[in-house]
C-alpha positions in Angstrom: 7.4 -21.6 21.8 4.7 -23.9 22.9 2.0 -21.9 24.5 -0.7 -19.3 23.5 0.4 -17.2 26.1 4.2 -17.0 25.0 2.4 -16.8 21.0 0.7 -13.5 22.4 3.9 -11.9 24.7 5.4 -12.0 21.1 5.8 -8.9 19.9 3.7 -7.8 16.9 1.8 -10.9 17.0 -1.4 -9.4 18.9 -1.9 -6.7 16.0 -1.2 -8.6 13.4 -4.0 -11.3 15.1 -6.1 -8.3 15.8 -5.6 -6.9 12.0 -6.5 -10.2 10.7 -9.6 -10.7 12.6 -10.7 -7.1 11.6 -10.5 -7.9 8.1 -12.1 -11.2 8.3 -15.3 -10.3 10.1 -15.8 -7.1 7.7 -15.1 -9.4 4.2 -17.6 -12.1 5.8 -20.3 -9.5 7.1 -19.7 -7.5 3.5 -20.3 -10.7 1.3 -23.4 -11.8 3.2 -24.6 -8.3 3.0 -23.5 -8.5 -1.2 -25.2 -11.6 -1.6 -28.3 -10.3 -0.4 -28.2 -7.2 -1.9 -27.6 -8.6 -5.6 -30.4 -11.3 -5.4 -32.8 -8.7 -4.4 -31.0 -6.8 -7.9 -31.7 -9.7 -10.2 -33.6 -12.6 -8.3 -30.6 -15.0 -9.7 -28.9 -17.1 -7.0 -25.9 -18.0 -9.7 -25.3 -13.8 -9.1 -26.1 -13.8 -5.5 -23.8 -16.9 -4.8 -20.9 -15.2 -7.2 -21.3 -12.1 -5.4 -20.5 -13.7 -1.4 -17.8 -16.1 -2.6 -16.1 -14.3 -6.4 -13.4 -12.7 -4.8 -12.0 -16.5 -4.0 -12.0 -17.1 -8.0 -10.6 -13.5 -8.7 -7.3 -14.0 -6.5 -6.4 -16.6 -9.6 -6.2 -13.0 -11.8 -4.1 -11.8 -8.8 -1.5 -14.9 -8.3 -0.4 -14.4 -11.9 -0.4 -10.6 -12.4 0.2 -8.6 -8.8 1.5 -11.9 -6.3 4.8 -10.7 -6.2 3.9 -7.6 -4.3 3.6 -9.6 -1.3 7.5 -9.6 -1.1 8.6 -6.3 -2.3 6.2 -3.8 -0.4 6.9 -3.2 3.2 4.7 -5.4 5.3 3.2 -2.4 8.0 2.3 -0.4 4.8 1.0 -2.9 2.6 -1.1 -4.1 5.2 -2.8 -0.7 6.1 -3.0 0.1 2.2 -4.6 -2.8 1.7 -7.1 -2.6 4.2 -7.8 0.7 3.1 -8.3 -0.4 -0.1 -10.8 -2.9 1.1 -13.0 -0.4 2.8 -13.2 2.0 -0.1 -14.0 -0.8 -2.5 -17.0 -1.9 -0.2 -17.8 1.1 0.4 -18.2 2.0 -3.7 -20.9 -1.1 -3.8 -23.4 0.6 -1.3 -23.7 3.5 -3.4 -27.4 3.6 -4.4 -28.2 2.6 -7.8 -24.9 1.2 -8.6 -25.2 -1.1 -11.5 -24.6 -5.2 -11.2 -22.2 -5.3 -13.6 -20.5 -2.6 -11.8 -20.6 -4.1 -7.9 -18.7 -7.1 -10.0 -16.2 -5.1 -11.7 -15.3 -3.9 -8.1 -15.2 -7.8 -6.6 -13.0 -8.4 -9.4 -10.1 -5.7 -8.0 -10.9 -6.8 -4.4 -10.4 -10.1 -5.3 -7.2 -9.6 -7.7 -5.8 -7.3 -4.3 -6.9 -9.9 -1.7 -4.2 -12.4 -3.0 -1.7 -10.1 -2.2 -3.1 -8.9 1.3 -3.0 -13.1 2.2 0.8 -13.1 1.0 1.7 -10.0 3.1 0.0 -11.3 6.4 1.9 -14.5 6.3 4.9 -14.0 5.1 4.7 -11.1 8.1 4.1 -14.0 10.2 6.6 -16.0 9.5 9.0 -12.8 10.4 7.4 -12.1 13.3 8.0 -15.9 14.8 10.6 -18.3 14.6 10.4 -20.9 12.6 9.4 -23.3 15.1 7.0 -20.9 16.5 5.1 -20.4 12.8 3.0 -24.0 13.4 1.5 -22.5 16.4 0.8 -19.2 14.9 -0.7 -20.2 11.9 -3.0 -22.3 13.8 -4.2 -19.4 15.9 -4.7 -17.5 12.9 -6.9 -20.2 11.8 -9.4 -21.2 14.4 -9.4 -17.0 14.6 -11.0 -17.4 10.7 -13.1 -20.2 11.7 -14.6 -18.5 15.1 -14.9 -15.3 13.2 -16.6 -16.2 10.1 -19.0 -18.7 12.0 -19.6 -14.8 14.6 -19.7 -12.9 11.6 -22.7 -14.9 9.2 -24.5 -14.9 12.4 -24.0 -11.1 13.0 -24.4 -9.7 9.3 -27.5 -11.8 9.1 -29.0 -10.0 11.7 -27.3 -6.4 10.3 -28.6 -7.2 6.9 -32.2 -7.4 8.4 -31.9 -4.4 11.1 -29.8 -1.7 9.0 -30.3 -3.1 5.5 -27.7 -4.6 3.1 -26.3 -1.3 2.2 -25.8 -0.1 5.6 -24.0 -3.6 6.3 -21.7 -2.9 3.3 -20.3 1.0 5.1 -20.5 -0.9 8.6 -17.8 -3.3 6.6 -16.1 -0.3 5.1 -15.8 0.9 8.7 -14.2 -2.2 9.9 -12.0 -2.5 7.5 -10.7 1.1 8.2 -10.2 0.0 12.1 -7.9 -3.2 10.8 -5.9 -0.7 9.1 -5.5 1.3 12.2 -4.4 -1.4 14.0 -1.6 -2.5 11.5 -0.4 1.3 10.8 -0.2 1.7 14.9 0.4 -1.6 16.1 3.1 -3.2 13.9 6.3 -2.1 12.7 8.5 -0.3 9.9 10.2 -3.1 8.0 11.8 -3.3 4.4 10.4 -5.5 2.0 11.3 -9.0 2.2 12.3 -9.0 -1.5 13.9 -6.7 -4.1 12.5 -4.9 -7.4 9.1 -4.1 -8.2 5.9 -5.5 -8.6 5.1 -6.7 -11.6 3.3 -9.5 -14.0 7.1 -10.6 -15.5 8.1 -10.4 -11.7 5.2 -13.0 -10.4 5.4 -15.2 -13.3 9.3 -15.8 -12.7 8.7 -16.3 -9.1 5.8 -18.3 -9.3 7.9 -20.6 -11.5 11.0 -20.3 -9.5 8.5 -21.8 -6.4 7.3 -24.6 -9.1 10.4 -25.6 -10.7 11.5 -27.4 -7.0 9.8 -30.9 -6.7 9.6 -31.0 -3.1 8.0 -27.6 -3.1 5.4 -28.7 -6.2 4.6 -31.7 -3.8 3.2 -29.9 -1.0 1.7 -27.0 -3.3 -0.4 -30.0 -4.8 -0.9 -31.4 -1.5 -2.1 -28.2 0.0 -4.5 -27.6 -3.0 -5.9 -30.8 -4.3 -7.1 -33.2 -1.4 -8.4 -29.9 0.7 -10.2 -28.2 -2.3 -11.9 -31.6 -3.4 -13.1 -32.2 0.3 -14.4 -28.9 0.3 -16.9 -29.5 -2.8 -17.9 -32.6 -0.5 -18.8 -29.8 1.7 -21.1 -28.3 -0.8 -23.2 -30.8 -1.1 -24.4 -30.9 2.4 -27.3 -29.2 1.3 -28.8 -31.1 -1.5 -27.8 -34.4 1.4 -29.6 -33.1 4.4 -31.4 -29.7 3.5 -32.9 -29.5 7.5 -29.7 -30.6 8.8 -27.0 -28.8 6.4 -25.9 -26.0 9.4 -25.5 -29.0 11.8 -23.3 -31.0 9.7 -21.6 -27.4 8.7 -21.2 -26.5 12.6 -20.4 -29.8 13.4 -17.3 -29.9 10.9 -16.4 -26.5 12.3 -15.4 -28.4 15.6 -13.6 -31.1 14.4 -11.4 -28.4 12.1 -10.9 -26.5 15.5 -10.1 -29.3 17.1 -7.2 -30.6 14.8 -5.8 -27.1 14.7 -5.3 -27.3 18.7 -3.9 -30.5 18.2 -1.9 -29.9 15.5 -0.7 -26.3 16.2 -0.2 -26.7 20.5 0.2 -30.4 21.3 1.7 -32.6 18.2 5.8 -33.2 18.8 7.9 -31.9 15.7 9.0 -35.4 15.2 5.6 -37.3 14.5 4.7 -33.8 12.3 6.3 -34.9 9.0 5.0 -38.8 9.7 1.1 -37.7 10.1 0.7 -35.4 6.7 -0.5 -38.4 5.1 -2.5 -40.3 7.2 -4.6 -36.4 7.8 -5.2 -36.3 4.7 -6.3 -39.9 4.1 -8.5 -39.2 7.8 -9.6 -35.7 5.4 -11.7 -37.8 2.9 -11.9 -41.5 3.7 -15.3 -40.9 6.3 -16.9 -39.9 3.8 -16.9 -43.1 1.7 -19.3 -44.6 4.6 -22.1 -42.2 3.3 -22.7 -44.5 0.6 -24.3 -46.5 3.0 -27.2 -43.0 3.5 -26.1 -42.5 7.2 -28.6 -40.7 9.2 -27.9 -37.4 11.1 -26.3 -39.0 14.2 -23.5 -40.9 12.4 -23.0 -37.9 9.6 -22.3 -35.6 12.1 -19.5 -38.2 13.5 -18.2 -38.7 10.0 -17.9 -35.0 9.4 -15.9 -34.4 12.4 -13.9 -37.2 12.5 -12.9 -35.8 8.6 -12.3 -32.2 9.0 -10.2 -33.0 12.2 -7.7 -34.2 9.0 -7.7 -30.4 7.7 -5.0 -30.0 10.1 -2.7 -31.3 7.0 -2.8 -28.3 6.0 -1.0 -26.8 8.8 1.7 -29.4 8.6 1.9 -28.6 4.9 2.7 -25.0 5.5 5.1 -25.1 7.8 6.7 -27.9 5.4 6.6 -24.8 2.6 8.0 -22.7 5.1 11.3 -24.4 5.3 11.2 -25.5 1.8 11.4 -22.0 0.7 14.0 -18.8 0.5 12.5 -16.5 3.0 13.1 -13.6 0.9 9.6 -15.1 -1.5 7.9 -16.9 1.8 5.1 -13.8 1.7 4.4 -15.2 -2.6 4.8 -19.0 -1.4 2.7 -18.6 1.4 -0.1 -16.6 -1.1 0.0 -18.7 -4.1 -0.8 -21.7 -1.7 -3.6 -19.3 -0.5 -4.9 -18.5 -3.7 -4.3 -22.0 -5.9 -6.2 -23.1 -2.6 -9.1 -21.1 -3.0 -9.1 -21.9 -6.6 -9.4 -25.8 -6.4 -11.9 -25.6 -3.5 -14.3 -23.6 -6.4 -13.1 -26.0 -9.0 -13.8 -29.1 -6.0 -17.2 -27.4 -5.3 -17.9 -27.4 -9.4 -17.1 -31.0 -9.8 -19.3 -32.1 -7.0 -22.1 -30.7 -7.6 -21.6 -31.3 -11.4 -21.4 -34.9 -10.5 -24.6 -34.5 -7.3 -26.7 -33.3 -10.4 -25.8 -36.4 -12.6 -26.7 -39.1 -9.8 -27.5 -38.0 -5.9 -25.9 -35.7 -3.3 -24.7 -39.0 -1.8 -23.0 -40.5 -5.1 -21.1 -37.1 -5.5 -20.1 -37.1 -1.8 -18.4 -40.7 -2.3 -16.9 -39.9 -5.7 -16.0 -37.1 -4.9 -13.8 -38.3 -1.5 -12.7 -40.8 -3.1 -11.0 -38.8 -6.0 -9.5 -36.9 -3.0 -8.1 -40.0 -1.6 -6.9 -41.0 -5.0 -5.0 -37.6 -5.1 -3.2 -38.3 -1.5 -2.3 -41.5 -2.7 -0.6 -40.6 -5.4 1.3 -37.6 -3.6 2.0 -39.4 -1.1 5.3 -40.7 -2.1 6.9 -37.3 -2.8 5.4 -36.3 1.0 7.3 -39.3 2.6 11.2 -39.1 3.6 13.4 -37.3 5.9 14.1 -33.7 5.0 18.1 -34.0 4.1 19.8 -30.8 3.7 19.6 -30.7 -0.2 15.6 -31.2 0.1 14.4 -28.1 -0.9 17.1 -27.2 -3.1 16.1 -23.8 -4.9 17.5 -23.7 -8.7 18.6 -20.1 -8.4 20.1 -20.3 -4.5 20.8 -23.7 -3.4 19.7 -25.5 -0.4 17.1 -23.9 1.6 17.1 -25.6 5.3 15.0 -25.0 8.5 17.2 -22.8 9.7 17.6 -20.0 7.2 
């Protein structure tokens, strides 16, 4: 399958697209809306800030306790239940007079549940496609995130303002409710992937059944590392170009978008496994040339010409994909999710840790160039053919493509 069109005559796909989308625009809309509310609570932009992006940091409590859900609940169910979930929780924070402490202890389950709703959606994914139609897919799936979040800022800004920050939060809570809609109507019935039930002892022996192959650990690292370091280079286009920050933000928007095209439509499956490493060298190395204080022009041109490298990632996945059992591809696919979110706090923490030491500009360079650092030395387990033995699993044996 090499064509959007034949990705959308797939059946399920379009739901599950739709579903995604839903969920998306009501978690962006709902953590602008959060923000706002919880700095108008306490005047502190540590809270407000915790408030739009803590979920990201709570889905580490969920990739060690509840991850393993992701493979033993049915897909079509889990998907509605967790959307549901969602909306209720979202719901809870626009109660009047709900305490801080209170809205957080909320975040915290939403975030714990989120890593399993990431799990579920793309190890539903990679059933509903074949396994050379996931690449494409996954792309999709992405620009979709990128589009809708850039939509959905805009559009909860303007909510926020017109029906207040608590009205935002129900609109959310309403949305949510449609994704679940879709998935209960639009996909359907299947077993879990996986057997037994969901548990911490469950998670914690897959999680280390996933870790324990070295071709598997080399892409986790390679999914998590580079990317989340980049993105605390991202952070600091503020303190770099306050006036200009949304243009440099928009502006690596494209170039992301772009690579995903390029990467999920055009790129032949042979040049795939050859390109990993140079993207993610293209991923950081632009940004050593802001040592030299480019102005607006050329930092928008470094900033595209770098994110176009985030389409690694997508090479990455569909690396894990065949790498892995596809009985735990719904926990493989959301511990890459959720370690990913956790090093891109952790990447935003040590650039601006280092931006207040010396200058926005210093931790931009450092910064890239510890990410450049980190390809290099990952790069050797990334190189080679994929021989049949490659992603051996301890417990099952040699996992190929074609499983």
């Amino acid at each position: 399958m090499r064509s959007y069109r034949e990705l959308f005559r797939t059946s399920e796909f379009t739901p599950l697209f739709l579903a995604s989308a839903g969920q998306t625009t009501a978690q962006a809309i709902s953590g602008l809306a959060l923000g706002v509310l919880v700095y108008r609570q306490t005047d502190s932009a540590l809270l407000s800030s915790l408030a739009m992006f803590g979920t990201a940091f709570a889905q580490v409590v969920g990739a060690v306790t509840v991850l393993s859900g992701a493979d033993r609940l049915p897909p079509r169910a889990a998907m509605t239940g967790l959307s549901l979930l969602f909306g209720a929780g979202t719901a809870v924070q626009a109660v009047p007079g709900l305490s801080v402490w209170a809205v957080f202890v909320v975040l915290l389950g939403l975030g714990v549940i989120g890593s399993v709703s990431g799990g579920v959606r793309y190890g539903l994914l990679n059933e509903i496609l074949t396994r050379d139609s996931y690449l494409l897919g996954r792309s999709v799936l992405n620009m979709s995130v990128g589009v809708v979040q850039i939509c959905s800022f805009a559009l909860g800004g303007a909510l926020v303002t017109i029906i207040s920050a608590r009205g935002t939060l129900l609109l959310s809570a309403v949305l949510y409710a449609l994704a679940a809609v879709v998935a209960g109507c639009g996909l359907s019935s299947r077993p879990p992937r996986g057997a037994g039930k969901t548990s911490i002892a469950a998670t914690w022996r897959t999680n280390a059944r996933l870790w324990s192959s070295v071709p598997r650990r080399y892409v986790y690292l390679a999914l998590w590392v580079p990317n989340g370091l980049i993105v605390g280079v991202e952070s600091l286009y503020v303190p770099y170009s306050p006036h200009d920050a949304g243009l440099l933000f928009a502006f690596g928007a494209v170039g992301m978008l772009i690579g995903d095209i390029v990467a999920g439509r055009f790129l032949p499956a042979q040049w795939r496994e050859w390109l990993t490493v140079p993207l993610c060298v293209l991923l950081a190395a632009p940004y050593l040339l802001f040592s030299l204080g480019p102005g607006l022009p050329i930092a928008l041109v470094l900033v595209t010409v770098a994110t176009f490298g985030y389409a690694a990632g997508l090479l990455l996945q569909e690396r894990l994909i065949a790498l892995t059992p596809d009985a735990l591809s719904g926990q493989a696919l959301g511990l890459h999710s959720s370690g990913m979110l956790t090093m891109q706090g952790a990447g935003a923490a040590v650039a601006g840790s280092l931006a207040e030491l010396t200058s926005p500009a210093t931790g931009i360079v450092v910064t890239a160039t510890a990410s450049l650092v980190a390809t290099l030395m990952l790069a050797p387990g990334l190189r080679g053919g994929k021989a049949a033995g490659e992603g051996a699993d301890p417990e099952q044996g040699a996992v190929t493509a074609g499983q």
